[in-house]
Each structure stands twice: as C-alpha cells, then as structure tokens.
Phi, psi and omega in degrees: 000334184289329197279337188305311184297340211280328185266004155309315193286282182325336169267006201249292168320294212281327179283354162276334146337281205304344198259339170293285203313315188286321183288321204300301196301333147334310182291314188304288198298343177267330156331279187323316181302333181264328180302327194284345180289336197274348179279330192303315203300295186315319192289350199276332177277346167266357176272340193280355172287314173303286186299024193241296167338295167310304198274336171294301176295314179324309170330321191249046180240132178301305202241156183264032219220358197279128183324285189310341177273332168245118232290162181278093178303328177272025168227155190237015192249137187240140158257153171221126181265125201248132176230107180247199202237158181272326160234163194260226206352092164199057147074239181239069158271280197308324191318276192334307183280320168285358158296314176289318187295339175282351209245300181305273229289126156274119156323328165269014187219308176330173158211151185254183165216143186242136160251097208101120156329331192283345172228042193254309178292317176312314173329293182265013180264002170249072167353051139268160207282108141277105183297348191177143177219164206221141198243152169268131187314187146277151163315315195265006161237014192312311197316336189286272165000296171297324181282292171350290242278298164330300165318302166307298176300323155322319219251326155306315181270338168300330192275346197045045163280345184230149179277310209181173191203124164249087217271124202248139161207192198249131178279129173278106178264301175201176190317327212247312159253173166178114178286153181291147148224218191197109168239134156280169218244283160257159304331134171275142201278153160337126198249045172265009177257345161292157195285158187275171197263129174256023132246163183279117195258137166252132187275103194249108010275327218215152147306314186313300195300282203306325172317289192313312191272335167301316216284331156321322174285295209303296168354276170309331179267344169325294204302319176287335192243016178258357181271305180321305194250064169259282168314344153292320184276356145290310169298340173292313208275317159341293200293319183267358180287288169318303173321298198284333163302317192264357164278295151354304210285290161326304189295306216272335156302335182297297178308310173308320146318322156303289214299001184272338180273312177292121179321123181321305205299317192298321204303295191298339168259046174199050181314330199278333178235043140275285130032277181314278219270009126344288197300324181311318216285291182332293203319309183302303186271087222173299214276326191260020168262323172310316188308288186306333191278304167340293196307329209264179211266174199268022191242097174234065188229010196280159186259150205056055189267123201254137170279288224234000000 
C-alpha cells in the first residue's frame, strides 16, 4: 500500500504540473484571442469598402474580357491555397480542414500551396502535389505574407497554368464554433452578394483600367482578412483546447486526492471503490491523452515536432 501512496503522491505533482502549462496557455490564447478579434473588428469596413469598389466597377465595365474575370479554358487544373496553423494543441482545427480540403482537391491533378506547417506532411504522406509553402506569420507580420502569397498566384495565373485559385480557410462564428469554408480567389467570382456602393463613383479614364490596377489589391486584401480570421479561429480553438485539458486536469487531481487522503485501514473496507475511482482516473488521462494527440500533426513520429 505505501508504494501504491508513493505514486499516488507523484501523480498528483505532475497533473498539477501539467495543469499550471495548460491554464498559462490558456491565459496566452484568450490574450491572443482578443487582440486578433480586435484587428479583425478593424479590418472588416475596410475590406467591405474595397470589394463595394470592385463589384462597382465590374457593373460598369464595356467588356467582360478582362483575364482575371474568366476562368482559364486552356488549363484544367485548380490551386488551392490551404491555411492551418504553425503551432499545434489547438484541439481539430487542422485535422477539420484537412478533411474538408480532402473532400474538394483531385490529388492527380490539383497543386496545393500550405500556410502553415502543421499539414504539410499530412498533405504529402496522401501524395498531393505541393507547389509552395508559406510559414504563418505573427498578427503583426500578416501584410508580408499575404502580399508573397498574392504575387505568386498573379503570376501563376497570368502564365495560364491554372483554371480558377481557391482559397480554404476557416469562418469565424463565435469563440467556440467555427468552420472550413472555400472562396475563390482568380478568376473573381460574381460580386453580386457583395455589399452595394450607395454612392455614385467616378471611374477615371475607363472602369476597364481602374479594375486592371484594383485587382492586385482587391487580390491582397481577400488574402489578409481570410488569413486574420482564419488565425482569430486558431487562438479560439487554442482557448477551448487548453480550457478543456485544465478542466480535465482539476477532476482527475480532485480524485487522486481524494485517494491519497483516505487512511489505508478505510481503504480495505471499501475495496470496491478505489477501483472505481482508478478506473475514472485511468479513463480521463486515456481521454486528454486522445485530446492532445487530436491537436498534433497526423504524423506522429515526424522528427522536429514542435508543440508550442
């Protein structure tokens, strides 16, 4: 029975450990989380001004003939740019997207572009073609990142290598949920669900021209805010990942605790539930071991595997 208490005592230090590393991080990503809802909050009248800008001009264009508006006939192959994340335990955000992204992309034909690290072996252990990969900023470096990611795909669709450019990235619905969704990117799609301009603009010399010089912008800025809150639905997820480990953490220290406390002689006349709360005990880290393993890349022997 002593050796039973001595590891009794030792499990109890290390899920208190584990349960300090889990609340900071916690503490970290709801930090993160509100700095990233507050840029998103800024950034959104201004993307809804650029693309109110687009869909005017478009209304007003003599010809329909402009490249970027139309899909490329001599190619039969689509990109798709996929954005997870760079660091891990943040519950099945990458899983959830490589699932969806599996469920779109033909594998023999597509080429992917990855923004983040984290599905980049998954990507290639299902033998898809990756053209380019890209590590995810920080909140304070998206502009670089995004302006890269924009230069390439112009320049791949100017060459008419590609049919159409798609972007997957994740929708923010509130803290707790949030889904892949898929927008294109080139050729830009029908702006008639974009918001309307409730003034009148004048277009100097031509609608064609002022399009032609938008569209690098417009391009860029889709890409910056489908990146922000792709990274605002990571730090959510980041917050309800941890929160739930460190709720996890609490039950199963309370028990261990318990069992540490109660005097061997009670212990033997109550055989039936030391057992019991073993097996809880057992059940829980079974259940957060599955949790954390969720979080991690789906390869999980790769050598240099960064949690945080």
């Amino acid at each position: 029975m002593a050796m039973n208490l001595e590891q009794t005592k030792a499990r109890i230090k290390s899920v208190a450990s584990t349960k300090k590393i889990t609340k900071a991080m916690e503490l970290v990503a709801t930090a993160k989380l509100k700095t990233a809802k507050n840029i998103n909050a800024q950034v959104s009248p201004f993307r809804d001004e650029v693309f109110e800008i687009m869909s005017y001009c478009m209304m007003n264009l003599d010809d329909n003939t402009n490249i970027y508006l139309n899909e490329n006939t001599n190619s039969d192959k689509s990109l798709f740019i996929i954005i997870n994340s760079t660091l891990g335990l943040c519950g099945g955000y990458n899983i959830n997207m490589q699932k969806f992204a599996s469920s779109l992309i033909n594998k023999d034909k597509d080429d992917l572009i990855i923004v983040g690290n984290k599905s980049i072996s998954y990507f290639n252990n299902q033998n898809y073609h990756i053209a380019k990969t890209f590590e995810l900023p920080s909140l304070s470096l998206k502009e670089t990142i995004s302006k890269q990611i924009m230069n390439y795909i112009i320049h791949e669709f100017d060459l008419g290598k590609y049919k159409s450019i798609q972007l997957l990235s994740t929708k923010f619905v509130n803290s707790l949920t949030f889904v892949p969704q898929i927008t294109q990117i080139l050729p830009i799609a029908n702006t008639s669900n974009a918001p309307k301009m409730t003034r009148e603009l004048l277009l100097e010399p031509s609608a064609d021209e002022v399009l032609t010089n938008l569209i690098p912008f417009y391009v860029n800025t889709a890409l910056k805010t489908l990146l922000l809150e792709s990274m605002l639905c990571e730090q959510a997820s980041r917050r309800t990942a941890m929160e739930t480990i460190t709720q996890m953490n609490y039950k199963k220290n309370y028990f261990l605790s318990l069992i540490n406390h109660v005097k061997p002689r009670l212990l033997k006349k109550l055989p039936k539930y030391l057992p019991q709360l073993m097996r809880i005990s057992k059940e829980e880290e079974h259940e957060k071991e599955n949790f954390i393993w969720s979080s991690m890349p789906s390869s999980r022997t790769s050598s240099g595997c960064s949690f945080w």
